[in-house]
PDB file of N, CA, C and O in Angstrom:
ATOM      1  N   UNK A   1      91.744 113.884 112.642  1.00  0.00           N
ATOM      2  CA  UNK A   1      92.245 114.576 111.485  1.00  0.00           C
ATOM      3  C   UNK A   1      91.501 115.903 111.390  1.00  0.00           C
ATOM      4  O   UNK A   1      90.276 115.896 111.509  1.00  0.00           O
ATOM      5  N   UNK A   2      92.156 117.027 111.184  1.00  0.00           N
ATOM      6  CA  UNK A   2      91.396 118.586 111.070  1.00  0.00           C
ATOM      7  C   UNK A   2      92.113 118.555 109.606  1.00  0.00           C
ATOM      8  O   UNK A   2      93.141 118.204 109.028  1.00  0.00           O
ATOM      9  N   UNK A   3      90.458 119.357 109.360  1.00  0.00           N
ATOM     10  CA  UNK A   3      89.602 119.459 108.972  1.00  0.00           C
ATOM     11  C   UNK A   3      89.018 117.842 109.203  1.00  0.00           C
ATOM     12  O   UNK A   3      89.922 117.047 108.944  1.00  0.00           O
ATOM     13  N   UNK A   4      87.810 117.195 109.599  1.00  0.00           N
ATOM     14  CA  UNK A   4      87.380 116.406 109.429  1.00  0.00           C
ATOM     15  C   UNK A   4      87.205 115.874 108.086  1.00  0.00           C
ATOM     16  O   UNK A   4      86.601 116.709 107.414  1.00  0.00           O
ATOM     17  N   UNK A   5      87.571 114.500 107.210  1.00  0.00           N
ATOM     18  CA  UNK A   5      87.040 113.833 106.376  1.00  0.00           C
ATOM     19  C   UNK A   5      85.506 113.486 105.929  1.00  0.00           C
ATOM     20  O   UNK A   5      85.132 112.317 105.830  1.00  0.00           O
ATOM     21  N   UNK A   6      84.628 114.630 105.660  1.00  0.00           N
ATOM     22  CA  UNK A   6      82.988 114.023 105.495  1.00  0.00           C
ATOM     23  C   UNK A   6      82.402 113.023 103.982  1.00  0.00           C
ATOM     24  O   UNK A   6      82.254 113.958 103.196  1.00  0.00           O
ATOM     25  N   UNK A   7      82.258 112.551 103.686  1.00  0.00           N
ATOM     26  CA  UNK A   7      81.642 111.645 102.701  1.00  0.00           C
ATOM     27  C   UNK A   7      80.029 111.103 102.533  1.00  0.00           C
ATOM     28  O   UNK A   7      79.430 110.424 103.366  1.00  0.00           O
ATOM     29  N   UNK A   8      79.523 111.561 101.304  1.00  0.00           N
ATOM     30  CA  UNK A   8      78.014 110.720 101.475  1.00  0.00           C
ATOM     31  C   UNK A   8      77.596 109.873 100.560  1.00  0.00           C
ATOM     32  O   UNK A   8      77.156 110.307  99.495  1.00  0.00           O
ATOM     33  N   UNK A   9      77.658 108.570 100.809  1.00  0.00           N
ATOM     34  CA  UNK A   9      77.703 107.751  99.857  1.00  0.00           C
ATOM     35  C   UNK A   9      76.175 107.251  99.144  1.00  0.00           C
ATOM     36  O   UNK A   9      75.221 106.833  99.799  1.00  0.00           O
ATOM     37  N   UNK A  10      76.211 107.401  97.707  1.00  0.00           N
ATOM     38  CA  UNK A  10      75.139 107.246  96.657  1.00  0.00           C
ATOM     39  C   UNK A  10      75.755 105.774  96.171  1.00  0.00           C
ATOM     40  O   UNK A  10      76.805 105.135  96.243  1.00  0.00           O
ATOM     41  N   UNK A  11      74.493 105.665  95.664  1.00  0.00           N
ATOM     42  CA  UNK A  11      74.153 104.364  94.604  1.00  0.00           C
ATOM     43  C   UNK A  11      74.439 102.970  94.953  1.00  0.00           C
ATOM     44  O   UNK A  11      74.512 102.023  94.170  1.00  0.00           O
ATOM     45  N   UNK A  12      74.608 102.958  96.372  1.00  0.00           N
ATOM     46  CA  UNK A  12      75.418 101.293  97.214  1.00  0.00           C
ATOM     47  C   UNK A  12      73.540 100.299  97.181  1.00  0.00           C
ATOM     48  O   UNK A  12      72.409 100.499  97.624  1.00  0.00           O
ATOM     49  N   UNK A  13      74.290  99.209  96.331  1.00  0.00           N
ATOM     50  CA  UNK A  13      72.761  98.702  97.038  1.00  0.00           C
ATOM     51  C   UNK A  13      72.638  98.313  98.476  1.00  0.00           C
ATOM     52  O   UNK A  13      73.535  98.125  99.298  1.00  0.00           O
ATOM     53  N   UNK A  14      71.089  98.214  98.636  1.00  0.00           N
ATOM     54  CA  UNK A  14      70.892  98.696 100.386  1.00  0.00           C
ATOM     55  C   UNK A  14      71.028  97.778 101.050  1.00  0.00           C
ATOM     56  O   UNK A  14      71.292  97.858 102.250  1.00  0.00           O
ATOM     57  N   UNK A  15      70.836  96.410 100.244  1.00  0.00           N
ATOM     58  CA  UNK A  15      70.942  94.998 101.179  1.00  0.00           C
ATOM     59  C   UNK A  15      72.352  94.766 101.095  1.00  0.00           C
ATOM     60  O   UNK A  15      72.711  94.227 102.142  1.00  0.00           O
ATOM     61  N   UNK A  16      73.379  94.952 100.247  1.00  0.00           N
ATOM     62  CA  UNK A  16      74.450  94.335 100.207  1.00  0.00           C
ATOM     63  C   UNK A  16      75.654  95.497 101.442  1.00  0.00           C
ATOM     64  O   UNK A  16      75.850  96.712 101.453  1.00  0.00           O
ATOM     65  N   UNK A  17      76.222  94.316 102.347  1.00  0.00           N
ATOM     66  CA  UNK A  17      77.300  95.036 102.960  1.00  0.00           C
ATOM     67  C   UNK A  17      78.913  95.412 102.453  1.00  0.00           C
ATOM     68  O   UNK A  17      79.730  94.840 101.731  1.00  0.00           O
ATOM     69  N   UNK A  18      78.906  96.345 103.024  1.00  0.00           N
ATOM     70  CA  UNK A  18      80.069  97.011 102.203  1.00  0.00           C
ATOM     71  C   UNK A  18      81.327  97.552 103.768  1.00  0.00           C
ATOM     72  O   UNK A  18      80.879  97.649 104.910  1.00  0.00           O
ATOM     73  N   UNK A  19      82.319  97.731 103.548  1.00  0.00           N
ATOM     74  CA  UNK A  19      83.549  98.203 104.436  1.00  0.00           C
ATOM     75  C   UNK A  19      84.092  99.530 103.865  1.00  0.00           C
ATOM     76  O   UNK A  19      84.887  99.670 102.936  1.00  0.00           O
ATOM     77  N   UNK A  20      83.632 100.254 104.446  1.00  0.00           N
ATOM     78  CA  UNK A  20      84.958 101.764 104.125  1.00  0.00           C
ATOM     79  C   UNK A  20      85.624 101.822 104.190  1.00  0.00           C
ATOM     80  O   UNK A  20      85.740 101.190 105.240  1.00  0.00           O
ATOM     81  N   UNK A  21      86.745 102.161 103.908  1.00  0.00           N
ATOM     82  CA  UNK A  21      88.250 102.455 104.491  1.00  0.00           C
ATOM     83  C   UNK A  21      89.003 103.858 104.199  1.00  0.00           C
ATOM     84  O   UNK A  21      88.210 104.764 103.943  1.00  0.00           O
ATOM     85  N   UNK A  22      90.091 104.151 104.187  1.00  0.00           N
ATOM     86  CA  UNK A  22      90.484 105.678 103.620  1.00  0.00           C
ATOM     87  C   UNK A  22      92.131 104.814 103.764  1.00  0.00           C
ATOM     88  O   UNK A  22      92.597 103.934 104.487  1.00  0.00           O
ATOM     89  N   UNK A  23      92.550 105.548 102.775  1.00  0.00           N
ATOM     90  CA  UNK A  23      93.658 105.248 102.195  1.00  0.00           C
ATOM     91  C   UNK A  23      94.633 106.982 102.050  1.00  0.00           C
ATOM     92  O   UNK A  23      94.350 107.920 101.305  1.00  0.00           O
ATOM     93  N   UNK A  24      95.758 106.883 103.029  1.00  0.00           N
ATOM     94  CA  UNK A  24      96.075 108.382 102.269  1.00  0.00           C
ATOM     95  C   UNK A  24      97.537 108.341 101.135  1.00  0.00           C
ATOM     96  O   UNK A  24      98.697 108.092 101.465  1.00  0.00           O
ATOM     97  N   UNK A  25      97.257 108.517 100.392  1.00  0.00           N
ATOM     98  CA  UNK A  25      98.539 108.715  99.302  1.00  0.00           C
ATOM     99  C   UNK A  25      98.983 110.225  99.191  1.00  0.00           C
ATOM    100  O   UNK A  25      98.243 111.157  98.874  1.00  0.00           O
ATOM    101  N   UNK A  26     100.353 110.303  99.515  1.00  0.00           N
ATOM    102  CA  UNK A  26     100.716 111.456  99.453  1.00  0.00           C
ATOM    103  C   UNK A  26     100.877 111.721  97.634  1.00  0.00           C
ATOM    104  O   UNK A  26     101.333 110.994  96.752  1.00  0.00           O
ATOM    105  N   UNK A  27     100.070 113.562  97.594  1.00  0.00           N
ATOM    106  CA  UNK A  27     100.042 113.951  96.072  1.00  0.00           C
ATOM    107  C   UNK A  27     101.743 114.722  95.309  1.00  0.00           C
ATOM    108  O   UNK A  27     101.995 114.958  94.128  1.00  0.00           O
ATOM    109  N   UNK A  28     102.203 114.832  95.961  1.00  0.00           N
ATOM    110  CA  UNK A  28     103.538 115.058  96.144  1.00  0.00           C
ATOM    111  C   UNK A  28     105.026 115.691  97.064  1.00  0.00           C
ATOM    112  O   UNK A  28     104.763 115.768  98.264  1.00  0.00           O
ATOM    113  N   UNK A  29     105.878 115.954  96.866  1.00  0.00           N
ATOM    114  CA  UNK A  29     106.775 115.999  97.923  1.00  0.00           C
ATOM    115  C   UNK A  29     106.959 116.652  99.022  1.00  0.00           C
ATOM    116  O   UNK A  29     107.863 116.271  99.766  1.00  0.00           O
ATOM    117  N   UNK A  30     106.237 117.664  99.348  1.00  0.00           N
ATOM    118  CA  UNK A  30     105.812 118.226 100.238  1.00  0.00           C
ATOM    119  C   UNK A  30     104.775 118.564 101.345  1.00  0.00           C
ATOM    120  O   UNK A  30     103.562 118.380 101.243  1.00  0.00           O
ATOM    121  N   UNK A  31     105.471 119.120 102.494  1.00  0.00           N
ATOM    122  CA  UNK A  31     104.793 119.165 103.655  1.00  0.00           C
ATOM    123  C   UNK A  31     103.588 120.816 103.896  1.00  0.00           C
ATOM    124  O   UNK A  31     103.708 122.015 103.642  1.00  0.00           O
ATOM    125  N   UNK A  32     102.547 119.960 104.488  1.00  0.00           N
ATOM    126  CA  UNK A  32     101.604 120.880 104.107  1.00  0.00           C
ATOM    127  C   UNK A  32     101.211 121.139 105.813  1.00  0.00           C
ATOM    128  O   UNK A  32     101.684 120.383 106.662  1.00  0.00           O
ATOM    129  N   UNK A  33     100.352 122.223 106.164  1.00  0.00           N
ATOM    130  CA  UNK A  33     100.246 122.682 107.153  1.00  0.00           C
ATOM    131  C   UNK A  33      98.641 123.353 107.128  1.00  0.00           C
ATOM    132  O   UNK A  33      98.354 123.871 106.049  1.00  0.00           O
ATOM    133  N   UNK A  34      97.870 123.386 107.897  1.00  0.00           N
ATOM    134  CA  UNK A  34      96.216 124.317 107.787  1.00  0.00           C
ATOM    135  C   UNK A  34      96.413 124.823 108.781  1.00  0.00           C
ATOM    136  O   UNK A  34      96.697 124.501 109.935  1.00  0.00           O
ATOM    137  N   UNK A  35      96.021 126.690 107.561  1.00  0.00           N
ATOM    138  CA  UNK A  35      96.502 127.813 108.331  1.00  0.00           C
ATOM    139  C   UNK A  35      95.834 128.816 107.548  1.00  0.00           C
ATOM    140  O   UNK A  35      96.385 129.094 106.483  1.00  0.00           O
ATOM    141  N   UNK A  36      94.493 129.583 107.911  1.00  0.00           N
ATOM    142  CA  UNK A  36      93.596 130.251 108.103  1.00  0.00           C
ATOM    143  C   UNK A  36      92.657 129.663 106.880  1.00  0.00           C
ATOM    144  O   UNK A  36      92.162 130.199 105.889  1.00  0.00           O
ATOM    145  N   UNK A  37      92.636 128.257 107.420  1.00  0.00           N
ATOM    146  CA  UNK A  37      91.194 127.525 106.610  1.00  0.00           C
ATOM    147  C   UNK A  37      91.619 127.106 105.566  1.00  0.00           C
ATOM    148  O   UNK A  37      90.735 126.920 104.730  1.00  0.00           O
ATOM    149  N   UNK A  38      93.239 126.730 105.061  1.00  0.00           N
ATOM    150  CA  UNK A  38      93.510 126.213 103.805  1.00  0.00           C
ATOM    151  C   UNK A  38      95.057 126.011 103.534  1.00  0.00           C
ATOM    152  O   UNK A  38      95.846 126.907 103.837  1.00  0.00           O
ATOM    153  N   UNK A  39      95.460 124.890 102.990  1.00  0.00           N
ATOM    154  CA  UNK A  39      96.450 124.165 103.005  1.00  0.00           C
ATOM    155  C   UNK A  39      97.321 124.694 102.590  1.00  0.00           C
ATOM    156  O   UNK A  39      97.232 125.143 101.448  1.00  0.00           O
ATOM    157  N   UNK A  40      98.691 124.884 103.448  1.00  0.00           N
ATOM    158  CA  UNK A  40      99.869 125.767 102.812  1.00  0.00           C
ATOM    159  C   UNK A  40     100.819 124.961 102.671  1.00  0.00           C
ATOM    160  O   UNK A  40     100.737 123.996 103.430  1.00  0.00           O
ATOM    161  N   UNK A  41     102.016 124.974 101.750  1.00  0.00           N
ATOM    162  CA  UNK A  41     103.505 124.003 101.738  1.00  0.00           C
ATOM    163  C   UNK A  41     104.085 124.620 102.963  1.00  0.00           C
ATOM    164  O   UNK A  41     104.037 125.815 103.253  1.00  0.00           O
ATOM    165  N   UNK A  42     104.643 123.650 103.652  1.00  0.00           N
ATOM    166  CA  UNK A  42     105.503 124.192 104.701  1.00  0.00           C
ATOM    167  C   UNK A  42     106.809 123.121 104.642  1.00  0.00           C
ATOM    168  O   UNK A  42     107.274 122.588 105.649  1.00  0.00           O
ATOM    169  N   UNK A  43     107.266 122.927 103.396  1.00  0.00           N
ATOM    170  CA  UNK A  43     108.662 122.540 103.247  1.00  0.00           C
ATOM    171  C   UNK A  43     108.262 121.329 102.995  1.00  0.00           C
ATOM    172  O   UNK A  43     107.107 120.930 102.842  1.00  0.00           O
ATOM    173  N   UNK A  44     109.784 120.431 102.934  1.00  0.00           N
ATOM    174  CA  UNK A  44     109.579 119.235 102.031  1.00  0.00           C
ATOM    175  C   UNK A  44     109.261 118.206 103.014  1.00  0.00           C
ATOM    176  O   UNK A  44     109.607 118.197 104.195  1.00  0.00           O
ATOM    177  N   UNK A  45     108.487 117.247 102.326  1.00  0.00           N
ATOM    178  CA  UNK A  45     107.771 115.872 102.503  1.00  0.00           C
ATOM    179  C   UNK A  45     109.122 115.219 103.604  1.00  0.00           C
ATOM    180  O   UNK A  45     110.315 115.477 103.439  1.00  0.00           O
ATOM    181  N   UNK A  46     108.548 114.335 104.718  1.00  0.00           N
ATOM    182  CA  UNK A  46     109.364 113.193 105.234  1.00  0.00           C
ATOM    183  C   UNK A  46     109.210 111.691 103.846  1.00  0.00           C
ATOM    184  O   UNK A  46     108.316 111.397 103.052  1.00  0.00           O
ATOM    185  N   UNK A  47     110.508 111.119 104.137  1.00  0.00           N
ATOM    186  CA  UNK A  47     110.320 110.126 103.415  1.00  0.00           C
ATOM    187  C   UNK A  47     109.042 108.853 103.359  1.00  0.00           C
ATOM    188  O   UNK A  47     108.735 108.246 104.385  1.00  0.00           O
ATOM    189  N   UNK A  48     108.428 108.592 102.117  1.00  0.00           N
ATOM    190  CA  UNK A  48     107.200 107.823 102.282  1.00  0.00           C
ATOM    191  C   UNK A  48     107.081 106.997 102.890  1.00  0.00           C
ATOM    192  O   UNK A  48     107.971 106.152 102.792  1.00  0.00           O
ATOM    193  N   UNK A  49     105.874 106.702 103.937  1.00  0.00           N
ATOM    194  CA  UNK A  49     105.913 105.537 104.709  1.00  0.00           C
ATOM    195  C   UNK A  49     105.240 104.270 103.973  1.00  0.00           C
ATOM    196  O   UNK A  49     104.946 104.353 102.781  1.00  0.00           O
ATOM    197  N   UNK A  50     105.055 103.346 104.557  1.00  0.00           N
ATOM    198  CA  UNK A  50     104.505 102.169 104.151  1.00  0.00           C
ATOM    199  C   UNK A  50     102.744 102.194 104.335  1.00  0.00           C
ATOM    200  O   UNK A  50     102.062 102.468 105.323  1.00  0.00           O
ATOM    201  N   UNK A  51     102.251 101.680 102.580  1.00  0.00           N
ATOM    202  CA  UNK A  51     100.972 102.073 102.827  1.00  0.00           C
ATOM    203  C   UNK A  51     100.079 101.146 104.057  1.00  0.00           C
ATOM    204  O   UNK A  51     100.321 100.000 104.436  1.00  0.00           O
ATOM    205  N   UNK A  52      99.135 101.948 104.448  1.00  0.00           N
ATOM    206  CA  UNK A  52      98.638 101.270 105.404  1.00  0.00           C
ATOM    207  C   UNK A  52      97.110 101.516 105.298  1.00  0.00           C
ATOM    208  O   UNK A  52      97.126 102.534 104.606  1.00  0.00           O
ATOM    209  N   UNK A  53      95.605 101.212 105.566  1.00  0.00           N
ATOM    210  CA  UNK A  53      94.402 101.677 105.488  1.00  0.00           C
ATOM    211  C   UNK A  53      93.723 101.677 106.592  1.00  0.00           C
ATOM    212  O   UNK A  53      94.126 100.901 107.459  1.00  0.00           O
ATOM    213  N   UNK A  54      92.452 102.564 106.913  1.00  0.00           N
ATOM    214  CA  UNK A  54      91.972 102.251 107.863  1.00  0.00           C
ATOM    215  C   UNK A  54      90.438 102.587 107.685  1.00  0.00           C
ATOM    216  O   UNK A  54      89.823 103.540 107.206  1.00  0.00           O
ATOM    217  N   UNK A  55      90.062 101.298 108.323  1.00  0.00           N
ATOM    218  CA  UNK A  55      88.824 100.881 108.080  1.00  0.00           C
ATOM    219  C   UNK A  55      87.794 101.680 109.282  1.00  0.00           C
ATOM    220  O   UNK A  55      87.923 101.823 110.498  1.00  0.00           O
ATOM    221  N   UNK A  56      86.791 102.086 108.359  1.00  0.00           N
ATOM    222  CA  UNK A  56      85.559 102.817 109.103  1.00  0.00           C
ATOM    223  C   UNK A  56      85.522 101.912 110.272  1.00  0.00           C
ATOM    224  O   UNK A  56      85.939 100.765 110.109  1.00  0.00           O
ATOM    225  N   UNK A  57      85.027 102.318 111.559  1.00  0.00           N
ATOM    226  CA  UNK A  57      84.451 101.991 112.470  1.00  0.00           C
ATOM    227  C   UNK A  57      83.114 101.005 112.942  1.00  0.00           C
ATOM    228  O   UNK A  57      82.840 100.149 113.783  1.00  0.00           O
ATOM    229  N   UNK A  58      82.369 101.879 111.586  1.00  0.00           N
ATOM    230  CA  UNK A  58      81.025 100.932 111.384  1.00  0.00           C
ATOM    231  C   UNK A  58      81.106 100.118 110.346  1.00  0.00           C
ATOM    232  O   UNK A  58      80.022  99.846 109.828  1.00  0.00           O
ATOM    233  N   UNK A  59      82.307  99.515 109.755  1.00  0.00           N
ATOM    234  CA  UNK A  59      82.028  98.429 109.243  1.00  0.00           C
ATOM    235  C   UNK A  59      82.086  96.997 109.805  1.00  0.00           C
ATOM    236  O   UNK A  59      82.326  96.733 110.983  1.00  0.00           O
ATOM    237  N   UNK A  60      81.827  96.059 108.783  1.00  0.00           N
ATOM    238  CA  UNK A  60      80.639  96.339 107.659  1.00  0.00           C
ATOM    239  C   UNK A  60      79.545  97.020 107.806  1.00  0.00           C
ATOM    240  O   UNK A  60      79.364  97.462 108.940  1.00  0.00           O
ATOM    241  N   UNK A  61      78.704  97.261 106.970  1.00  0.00           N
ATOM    242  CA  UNK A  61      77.053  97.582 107.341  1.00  0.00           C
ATOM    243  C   UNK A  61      77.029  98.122 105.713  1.00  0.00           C
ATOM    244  O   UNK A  61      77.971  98.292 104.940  1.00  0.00           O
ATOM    245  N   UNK A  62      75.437  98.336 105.502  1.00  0.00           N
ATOM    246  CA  UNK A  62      74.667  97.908 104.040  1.00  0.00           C
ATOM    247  C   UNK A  62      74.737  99.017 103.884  1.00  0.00           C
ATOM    248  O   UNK A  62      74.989  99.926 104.674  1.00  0.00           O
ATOM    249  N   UNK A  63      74.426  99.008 102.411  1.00  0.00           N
ATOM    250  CA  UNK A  63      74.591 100.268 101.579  1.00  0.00           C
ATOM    251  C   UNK A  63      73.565 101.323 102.358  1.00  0.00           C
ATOM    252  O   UNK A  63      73.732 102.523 102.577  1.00  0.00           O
ATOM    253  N   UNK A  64      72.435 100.449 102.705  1.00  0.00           N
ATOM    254  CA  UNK A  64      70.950 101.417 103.281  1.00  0.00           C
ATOM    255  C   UNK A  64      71.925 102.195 104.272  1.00  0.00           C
ATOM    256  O   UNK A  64      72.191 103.397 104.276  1.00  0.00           O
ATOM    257  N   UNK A  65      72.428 101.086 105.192  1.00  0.00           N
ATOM    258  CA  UNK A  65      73.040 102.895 106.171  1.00  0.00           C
ATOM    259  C   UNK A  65      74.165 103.648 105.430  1.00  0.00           C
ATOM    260  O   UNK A  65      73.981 104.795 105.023  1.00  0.00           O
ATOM    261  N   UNK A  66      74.990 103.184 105.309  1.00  0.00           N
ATOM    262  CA  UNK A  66      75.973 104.460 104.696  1.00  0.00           C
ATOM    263  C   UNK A  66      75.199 105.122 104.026  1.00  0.00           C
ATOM    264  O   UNK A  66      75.457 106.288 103.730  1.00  0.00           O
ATOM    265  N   UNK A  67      74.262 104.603 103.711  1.00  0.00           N
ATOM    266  CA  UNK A  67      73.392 105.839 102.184  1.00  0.00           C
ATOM    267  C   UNK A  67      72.494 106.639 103.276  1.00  0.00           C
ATOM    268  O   UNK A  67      71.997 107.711 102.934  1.00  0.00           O
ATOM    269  N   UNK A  68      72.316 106.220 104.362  1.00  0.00           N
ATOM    270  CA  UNK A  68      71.335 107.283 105.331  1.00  0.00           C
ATOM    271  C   UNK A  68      71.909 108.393 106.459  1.00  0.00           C
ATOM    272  O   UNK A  68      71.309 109.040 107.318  1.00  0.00           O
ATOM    273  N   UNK A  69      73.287 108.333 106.097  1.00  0.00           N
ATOM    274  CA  UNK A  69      74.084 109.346 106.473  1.00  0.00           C
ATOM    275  C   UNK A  69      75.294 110.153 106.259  1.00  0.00           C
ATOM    276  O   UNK A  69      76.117 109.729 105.448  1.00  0.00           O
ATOM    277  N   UNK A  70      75.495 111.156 106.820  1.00  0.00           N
ATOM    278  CA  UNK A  70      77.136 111.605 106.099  1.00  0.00           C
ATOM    279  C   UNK A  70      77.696 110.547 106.845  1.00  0.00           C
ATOM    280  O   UNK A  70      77.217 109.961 107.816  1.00  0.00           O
ATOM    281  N   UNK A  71      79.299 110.294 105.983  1.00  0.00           N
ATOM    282  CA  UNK A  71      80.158 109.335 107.036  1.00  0.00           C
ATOM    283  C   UNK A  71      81.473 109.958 107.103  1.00  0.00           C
ATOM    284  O   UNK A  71      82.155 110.308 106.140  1.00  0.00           O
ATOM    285  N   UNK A  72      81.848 110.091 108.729  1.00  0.00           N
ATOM    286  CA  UNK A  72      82.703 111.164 109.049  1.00  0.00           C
ATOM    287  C   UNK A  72      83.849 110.313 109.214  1.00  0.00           C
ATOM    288  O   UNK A  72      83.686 109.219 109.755  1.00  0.00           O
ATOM    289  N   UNK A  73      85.064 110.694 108.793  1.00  0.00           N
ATOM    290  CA  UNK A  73      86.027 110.029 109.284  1.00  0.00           C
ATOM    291  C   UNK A  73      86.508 110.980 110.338  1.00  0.00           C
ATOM    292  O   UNK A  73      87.694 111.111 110.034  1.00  0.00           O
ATOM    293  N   UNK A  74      86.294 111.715 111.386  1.00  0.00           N
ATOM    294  CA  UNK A  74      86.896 112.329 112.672  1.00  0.00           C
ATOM    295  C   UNK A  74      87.501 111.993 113.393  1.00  0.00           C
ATOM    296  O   UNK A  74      88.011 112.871 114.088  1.00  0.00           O
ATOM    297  N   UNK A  75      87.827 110.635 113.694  1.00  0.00           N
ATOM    298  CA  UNK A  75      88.737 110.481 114.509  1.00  0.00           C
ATOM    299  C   UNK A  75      89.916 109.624 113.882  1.00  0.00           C
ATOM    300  O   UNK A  75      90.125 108.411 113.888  1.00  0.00           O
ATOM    301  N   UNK A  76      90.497 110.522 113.428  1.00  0.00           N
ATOM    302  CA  UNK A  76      91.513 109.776 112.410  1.00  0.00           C
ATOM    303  C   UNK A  76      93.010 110.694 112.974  1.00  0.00           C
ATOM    304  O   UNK A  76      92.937 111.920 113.062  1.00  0.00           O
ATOM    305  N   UNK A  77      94.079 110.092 113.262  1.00  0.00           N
ATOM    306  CA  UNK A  77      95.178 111.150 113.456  1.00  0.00           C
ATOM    307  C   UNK A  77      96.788 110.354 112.382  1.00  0.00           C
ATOM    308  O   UNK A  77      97.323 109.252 112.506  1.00  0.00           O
ATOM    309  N   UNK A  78      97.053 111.330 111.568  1.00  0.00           N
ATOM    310  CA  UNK A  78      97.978 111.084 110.670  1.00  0.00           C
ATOM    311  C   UNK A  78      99.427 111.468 111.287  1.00  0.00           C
ATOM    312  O   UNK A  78      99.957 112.548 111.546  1.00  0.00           O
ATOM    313  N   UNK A  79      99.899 109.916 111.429  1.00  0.00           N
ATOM    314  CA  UNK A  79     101.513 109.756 111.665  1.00  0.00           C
ATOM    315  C   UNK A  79     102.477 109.619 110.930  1.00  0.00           C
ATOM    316  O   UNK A  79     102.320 108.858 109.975  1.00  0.00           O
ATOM    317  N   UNK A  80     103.654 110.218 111.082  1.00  0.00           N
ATOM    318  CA  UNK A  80     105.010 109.675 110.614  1.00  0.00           C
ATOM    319  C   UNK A  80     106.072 108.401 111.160  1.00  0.00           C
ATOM    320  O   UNK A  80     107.077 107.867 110.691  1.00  0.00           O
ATOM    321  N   UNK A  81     105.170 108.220 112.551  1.00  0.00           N
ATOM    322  CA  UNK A  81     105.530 107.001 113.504  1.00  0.00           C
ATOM    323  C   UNK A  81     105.726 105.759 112.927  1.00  0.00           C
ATOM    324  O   UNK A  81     104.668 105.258 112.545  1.00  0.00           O
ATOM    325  N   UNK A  82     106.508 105.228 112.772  1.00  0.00           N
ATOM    326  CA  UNK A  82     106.756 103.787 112.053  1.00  0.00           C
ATOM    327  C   UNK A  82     106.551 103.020 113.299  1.00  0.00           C
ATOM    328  O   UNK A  82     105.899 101.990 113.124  1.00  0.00           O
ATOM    329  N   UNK A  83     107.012 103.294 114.754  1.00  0.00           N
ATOM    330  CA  UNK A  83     106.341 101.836 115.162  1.00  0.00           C
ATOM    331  C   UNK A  83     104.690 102.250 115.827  1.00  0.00           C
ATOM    332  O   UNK A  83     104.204 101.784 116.857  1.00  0.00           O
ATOM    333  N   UNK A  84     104.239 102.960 115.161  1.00  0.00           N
ATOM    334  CA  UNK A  84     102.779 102.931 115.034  1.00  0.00           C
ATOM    335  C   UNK A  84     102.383 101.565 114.475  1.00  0.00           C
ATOM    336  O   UNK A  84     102.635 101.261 113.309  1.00  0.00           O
ATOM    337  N   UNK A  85     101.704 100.677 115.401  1.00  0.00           N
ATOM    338  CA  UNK A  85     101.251  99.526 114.771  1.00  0.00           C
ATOM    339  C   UNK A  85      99.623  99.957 113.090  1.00  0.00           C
ATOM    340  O   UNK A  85      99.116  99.257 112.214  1.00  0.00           O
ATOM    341  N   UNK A  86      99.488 101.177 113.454  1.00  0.00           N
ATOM    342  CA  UNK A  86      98.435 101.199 112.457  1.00  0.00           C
ATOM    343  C   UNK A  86      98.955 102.296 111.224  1.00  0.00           C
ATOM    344  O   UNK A  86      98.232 103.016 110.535  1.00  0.00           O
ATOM    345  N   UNK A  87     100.711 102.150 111.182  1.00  0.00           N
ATOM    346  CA  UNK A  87     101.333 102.770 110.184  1.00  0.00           C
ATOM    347  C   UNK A  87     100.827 104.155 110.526  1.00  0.00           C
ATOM    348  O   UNK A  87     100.253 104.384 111.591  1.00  0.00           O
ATOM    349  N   UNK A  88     101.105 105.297 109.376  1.00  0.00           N
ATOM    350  CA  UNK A  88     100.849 106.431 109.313  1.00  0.00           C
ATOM    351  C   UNK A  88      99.330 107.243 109.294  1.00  0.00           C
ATOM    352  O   UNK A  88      99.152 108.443 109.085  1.00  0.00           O
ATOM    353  N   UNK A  89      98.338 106.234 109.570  1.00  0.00           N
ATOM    354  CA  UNK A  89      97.032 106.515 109.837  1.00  0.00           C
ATOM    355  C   UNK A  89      96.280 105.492 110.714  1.00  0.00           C
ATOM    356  O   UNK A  89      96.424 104.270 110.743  1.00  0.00           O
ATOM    357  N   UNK A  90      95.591 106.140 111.298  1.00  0.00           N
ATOM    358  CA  UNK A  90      95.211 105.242 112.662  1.00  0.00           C
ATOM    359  C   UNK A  90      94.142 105.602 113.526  1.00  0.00           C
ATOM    360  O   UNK A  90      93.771 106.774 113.582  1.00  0.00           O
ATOM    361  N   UNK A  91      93.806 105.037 113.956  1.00  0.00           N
ATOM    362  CA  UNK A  91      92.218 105.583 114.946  1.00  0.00           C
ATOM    363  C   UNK A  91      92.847 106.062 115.862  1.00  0.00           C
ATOM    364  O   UNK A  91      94.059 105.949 116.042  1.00  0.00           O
ATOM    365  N   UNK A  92      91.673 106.944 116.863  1.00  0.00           N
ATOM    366  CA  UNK A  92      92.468 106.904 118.124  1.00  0.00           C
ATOM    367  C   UNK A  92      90.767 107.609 118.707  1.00  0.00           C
ATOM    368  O   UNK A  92      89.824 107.922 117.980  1.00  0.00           O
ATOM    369  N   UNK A  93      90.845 107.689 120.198  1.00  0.00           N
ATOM    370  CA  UNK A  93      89.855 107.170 120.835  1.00  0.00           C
ATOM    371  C   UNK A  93      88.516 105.876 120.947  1.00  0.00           C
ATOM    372  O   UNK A  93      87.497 105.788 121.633  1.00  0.00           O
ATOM    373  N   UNK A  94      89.060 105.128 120.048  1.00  0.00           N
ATOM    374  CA  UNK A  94      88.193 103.380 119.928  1.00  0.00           C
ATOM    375  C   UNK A  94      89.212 102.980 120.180  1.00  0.00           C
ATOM    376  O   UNK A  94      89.392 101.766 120.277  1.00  0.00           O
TER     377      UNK A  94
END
């Protein structure tokens, strides 16, 4: 996904394990495009797909690590592919 997704997560307690995930909900009907560092409409939305999530890489693991680093979602690539088995968001190089 470009721009990369960065996140740094506060206040998780450190012993207890936790799962990330990212969820994308479209904010409304239109199609957006990044183009000189910031999001432009480039016409209307495809019809909504079926929600789908995808779970960090390093999960589980305790609050102590997520809290001891940024957590990147980078390798994330956003589809319109329905027979994408991982719906409209999905890993790709793992």
């Amino acid at each position: 996904m470009f721009p990369p997704f960065k996140v740094r997560c506060t206040g998780l307690d450190k012993k207890a394990k936790y799962i990330l995930l990212m969820d994308i909900v479209a904010a409304d009907d239109c199609r957006y495009k990044f183009h000189n560092s910031r999001w432009m409409v480039a016409g209307k939305a495809d019809p909504e797909m079926p929600k789908r999530m995808y779970i960090h890489p390093d999960s589980p693991a305790t609050g102590e690590q997520w809290m001891s680093k940024v957590v990147t979602f980078h390798k994330l690539k956003l589809t319109n592919n329905i027979s994408d088995k991982h719906g409209f968001v999905s890993d790709y190089y793992y």
